[in-house]
N, C-alpha and C positions, 0 to 999 in steps of 0.2 A: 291282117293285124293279128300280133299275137301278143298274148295276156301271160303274167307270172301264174303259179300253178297256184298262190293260193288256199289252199287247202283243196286241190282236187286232183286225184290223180288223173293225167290223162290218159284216154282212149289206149287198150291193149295195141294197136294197131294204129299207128301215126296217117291220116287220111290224105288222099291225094288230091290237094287244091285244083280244082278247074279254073283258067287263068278267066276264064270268058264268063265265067257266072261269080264270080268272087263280089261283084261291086252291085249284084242283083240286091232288090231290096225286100226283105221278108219280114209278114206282120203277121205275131204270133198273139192268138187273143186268150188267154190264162196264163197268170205266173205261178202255178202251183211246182209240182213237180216234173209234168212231163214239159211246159213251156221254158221254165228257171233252163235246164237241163241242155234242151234242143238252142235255145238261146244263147247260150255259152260255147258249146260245142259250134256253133255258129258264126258268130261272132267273133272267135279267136280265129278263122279261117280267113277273117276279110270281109264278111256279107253284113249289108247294111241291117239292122235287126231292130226292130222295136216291138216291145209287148208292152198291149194293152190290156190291163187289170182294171175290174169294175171296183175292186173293197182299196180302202184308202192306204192301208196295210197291208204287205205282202204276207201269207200265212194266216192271215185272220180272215174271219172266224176259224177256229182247227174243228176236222171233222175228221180225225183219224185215229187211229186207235196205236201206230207207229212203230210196231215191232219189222224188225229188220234182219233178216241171217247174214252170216259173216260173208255172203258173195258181193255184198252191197260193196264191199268195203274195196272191191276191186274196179269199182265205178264213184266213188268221190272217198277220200279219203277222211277218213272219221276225226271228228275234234271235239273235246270236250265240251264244246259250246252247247251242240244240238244232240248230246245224248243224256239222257235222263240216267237210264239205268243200264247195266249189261246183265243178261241171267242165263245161267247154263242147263234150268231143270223146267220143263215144262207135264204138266199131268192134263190127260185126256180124260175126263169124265163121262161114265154108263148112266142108263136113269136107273140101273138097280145098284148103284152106289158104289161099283167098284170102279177102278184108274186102273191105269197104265201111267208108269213113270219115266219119261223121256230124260237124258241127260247128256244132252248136245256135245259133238266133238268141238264144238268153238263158239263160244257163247255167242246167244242173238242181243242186240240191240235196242233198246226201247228210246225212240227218237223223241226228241220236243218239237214237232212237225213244222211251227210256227219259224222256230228257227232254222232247223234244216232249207225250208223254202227262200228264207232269205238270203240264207249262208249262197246259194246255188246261183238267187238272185245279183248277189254280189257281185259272185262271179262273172258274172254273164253282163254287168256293167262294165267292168274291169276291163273286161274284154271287147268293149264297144258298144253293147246293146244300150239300148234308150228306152226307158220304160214311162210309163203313162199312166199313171193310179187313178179309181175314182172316175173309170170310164168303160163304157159299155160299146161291147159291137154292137151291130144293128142288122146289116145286111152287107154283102157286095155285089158287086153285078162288074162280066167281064165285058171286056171291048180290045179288040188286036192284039192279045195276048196279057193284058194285063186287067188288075183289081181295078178297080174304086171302092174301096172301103167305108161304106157311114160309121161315124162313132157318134157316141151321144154323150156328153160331160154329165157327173151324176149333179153334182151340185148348182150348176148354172144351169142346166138342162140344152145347155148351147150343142148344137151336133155341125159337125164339121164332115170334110171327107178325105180320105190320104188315099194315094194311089203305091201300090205295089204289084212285085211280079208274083210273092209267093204269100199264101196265104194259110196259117196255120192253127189247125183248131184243138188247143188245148185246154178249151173252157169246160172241164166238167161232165159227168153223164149226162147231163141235160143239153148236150150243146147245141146250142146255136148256130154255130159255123159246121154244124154235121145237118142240118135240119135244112137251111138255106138251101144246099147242096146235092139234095138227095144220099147225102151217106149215112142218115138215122137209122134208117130199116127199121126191123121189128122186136125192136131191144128189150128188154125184162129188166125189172129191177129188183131189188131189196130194199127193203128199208132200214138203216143203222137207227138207234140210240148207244149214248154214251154218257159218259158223267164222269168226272172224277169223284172219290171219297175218299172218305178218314178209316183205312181198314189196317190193322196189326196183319203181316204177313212173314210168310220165309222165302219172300223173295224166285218165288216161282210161277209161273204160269198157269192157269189153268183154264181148261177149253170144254165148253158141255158142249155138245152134238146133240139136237134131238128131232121129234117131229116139227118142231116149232120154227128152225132154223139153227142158229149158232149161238152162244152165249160167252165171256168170256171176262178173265180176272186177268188183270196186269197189273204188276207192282210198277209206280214210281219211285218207290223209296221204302223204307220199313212197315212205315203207318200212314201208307197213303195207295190208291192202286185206281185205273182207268177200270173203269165196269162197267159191261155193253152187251148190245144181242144184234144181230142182225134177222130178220123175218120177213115174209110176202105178206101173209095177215097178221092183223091184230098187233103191231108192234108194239104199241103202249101198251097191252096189259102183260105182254110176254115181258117187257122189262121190268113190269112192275113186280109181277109173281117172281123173275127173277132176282130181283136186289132186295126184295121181300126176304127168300131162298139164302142168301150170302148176307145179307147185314140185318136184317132182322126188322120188323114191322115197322119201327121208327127210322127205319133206313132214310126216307129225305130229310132227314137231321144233317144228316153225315155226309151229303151230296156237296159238292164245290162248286161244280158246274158244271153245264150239260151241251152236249150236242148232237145233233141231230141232221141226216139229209140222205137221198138216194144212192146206192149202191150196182153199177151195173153188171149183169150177168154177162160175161162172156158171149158172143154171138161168132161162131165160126166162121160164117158165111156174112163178116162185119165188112163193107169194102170204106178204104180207108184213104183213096185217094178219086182225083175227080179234077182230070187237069193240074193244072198249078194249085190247087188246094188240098191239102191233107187234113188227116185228124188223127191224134196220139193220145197212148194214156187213158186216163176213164172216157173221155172223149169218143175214144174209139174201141170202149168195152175191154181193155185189156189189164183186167183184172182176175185172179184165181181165184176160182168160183168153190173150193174148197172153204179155204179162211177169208176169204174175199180182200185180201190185199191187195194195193196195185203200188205201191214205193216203188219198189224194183222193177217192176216190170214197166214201169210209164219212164224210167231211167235208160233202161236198155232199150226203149224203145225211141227213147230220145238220140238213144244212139244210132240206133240203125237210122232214124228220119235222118239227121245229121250225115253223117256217109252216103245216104243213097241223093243226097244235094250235090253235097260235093262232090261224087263221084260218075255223078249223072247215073245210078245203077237204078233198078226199082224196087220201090219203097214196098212193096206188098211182100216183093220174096224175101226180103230183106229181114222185115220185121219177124216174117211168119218162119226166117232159117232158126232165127235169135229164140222164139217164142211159142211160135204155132203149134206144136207138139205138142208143147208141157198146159198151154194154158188148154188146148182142148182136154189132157188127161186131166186135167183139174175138171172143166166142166162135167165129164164123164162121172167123176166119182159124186160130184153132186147130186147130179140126176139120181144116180142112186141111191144117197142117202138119202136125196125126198122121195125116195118111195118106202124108205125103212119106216119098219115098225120098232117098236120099244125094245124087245126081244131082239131086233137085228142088231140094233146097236151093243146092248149088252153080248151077245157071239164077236161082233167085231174086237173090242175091248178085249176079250177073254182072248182072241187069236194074236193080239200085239202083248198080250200077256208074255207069253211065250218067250224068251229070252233071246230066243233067236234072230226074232221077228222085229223084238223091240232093241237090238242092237241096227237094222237098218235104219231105223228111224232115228237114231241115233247120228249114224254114221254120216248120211248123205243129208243134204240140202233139200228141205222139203219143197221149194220152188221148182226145183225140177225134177218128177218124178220119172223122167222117162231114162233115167242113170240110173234109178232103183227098182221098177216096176216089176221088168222080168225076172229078175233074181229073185224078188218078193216073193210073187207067182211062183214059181220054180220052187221053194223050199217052202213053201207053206198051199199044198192044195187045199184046204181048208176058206181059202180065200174065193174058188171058183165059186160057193153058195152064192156068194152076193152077183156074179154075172147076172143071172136070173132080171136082177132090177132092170138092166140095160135094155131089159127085152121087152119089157111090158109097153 
């Protein structure tokens, strides 16, 4: 079965339908991004596909913060619906006060996440999936190659049981369908707050780095902006010192609303499949442990899961050709800045000073650093100081 595009561009790479698993039936447990995604990509192939969501609304509650580089744009096609804002200038802030002025070859995207998830959702109806709000997995257990699935209805508490061949776990850091499975491992978290407010801006970006974790200002509009931190301890006072820091002591005047929930750290050694069940997306830790985003990468990973179905190929090499690389160099550079002190940060800031330096960061797509790394390295020895952290 195949679906009108939608609003989505399709796959760079037209997949090669397997005639003998086309009519398999796959039960994907999150509609966020990576399930919306792998659903669609799915579903337009022929395979039977239903996603089961526990919240009654797809995209609700949002716990994202939604910035997007223009690679996205090459995995669903942008529409005004589910973009807030576009900004071409983002500033990285030192704790001794000075920036670095970023001024992107193509501007990033600030998504309405809510919507993006549904727009995807759409999709992925359009194209045959059958989705199930307002319902919770539970567990499964195999037998001669296939699921039985418990779900459990939120509102009646009725739990039923569906039988499938393929079973997909895109419910979240926390998941459930990785826990069942033995594919949790030994995973780390952060913890996000966020909040919208009432703030005058120009429309630009700005990102503090510190001992604390991550901090960060995003414009929705003029006088309005997402404001958040991500941290391991203490996250409420680190958000509170910080929106203290940017909107001023009467700051929860100015708050809209707020959100709040876990963040997974990257796990290299994350295994992601276990039989006929996988796990995609924050699910399966893949998220850049730098800015801790996963939009894109729970996309492109919905794409390799998607291909490595239909193509009968495996899902691990697949993913980790698309990803592995860049999301370990993100974790790398984390590690190291939790081990920086105050002083490290402000040297770092001072070295993208440099015009040189800060025209990379300009030029190339921050999602993948390993298109800019060496050449980094290369014209800027100044950067070997910071190896040091990786060692300790």
């Amino acid at each position: 079965m195949h679906a009108r595009n939608n609003g989505c561009t399709p796959p760079a790479k037209t997949f090669k339908a397997n005639k003998q698993t086309q009519k398999e039936m796959i039960t994907i447990i999150g509609a966020g991004a990576a399930g919306n995604y792998s659903a669609y990509l799915l579903a337009r192939q022929g395979f039977d596909v239903q996603v089961i969501e526990a919240n009654e609304t797809i995209g609700i509650p949002i716990a994202c913060t939604g910035i997007l580089t223009s690679h996205f744009d090459t995995l669903v096609e942008p529409r005004k619906e589910f973009i807030a804002n576009e900004i071409d200038t983002a500033r990285i802030h030192s704790p001794n006060n000075q920036h670095v002025t970023v001024r992107f070859k193509h501007p990033n995207k600030i998504m309405r996440r809510d919507i993006l998830d549904q727009n995807d959702a759409k999709m992925a109806k359009q194209a045959g999936a059958e989705y199930r709000l307002g319902e919770i997995y539970l567990e499964n257990r195999e037998n001669d190659g296939k699921h039985t699935v418990r779900i459990k209805k939120l509102k009646t508490e009725e739990e039923y049981e569906t039988q499938t061949e393929i079973l997909i776990g895109a419910d979240g850091p926390a998941s459930r369908v990785a826990k069942n499975n033995g594919l949790f491992g030994n995973r780390k978290f952060y913890y996000g707050l966020q909040a919208t407010a009432t703030m005058d801006n120009n429309n630009a970006i700005d990102f503090y780095p510190s001992q604390e974790g991550i901090a960060w200002v995003v414009p929705e509009s003029k006088n309005r902006v997402r404001i958040g931190i991500a941290g391991m301890t203490e996250p409420h006072k680190y958000f509170d010192k910080f929106c203290t820091k940017i909107l001023g002591e009467n700051y929860k005047e100015k708050l809209l609303a707020k959100q709040a929930g876990p963040i997974p750290l990257y796990e290299p050694g994350v295994k992601t499949q276990k039989g006929n069940v996988y796990t995609v997306g924050d699910a399966a830790t893949m998220v850049k442990a730098t800015t801790l985003g996963g939009i894109m990468q729970s996309h492109i990973a919905g794409k390799a899961l998607a291909k490595s179905l239909i193509e009968r190929k495996n899902y691990e090499k697949e993913w980790r050709k698309e990803l592995g690389r860049d999301l370990w160099m993100h974790l790398m550079m984390r590690k190291a800045m939790d081990r920086f002190e105050e002083k490290d940060y402000n040297r770092l800031i001072a070295i993208f000073q440099k015009e040189k330096n800060r025209k990379i960061l300009e030029e190339y797509d921050r999602d993948f650093p390993t298109k800019y790394m060496t050449k980094l390295l290369m014209q800027e020895p100044g950067l070997l100081y910071f190896a040091k952290f990786l060692l300790q």
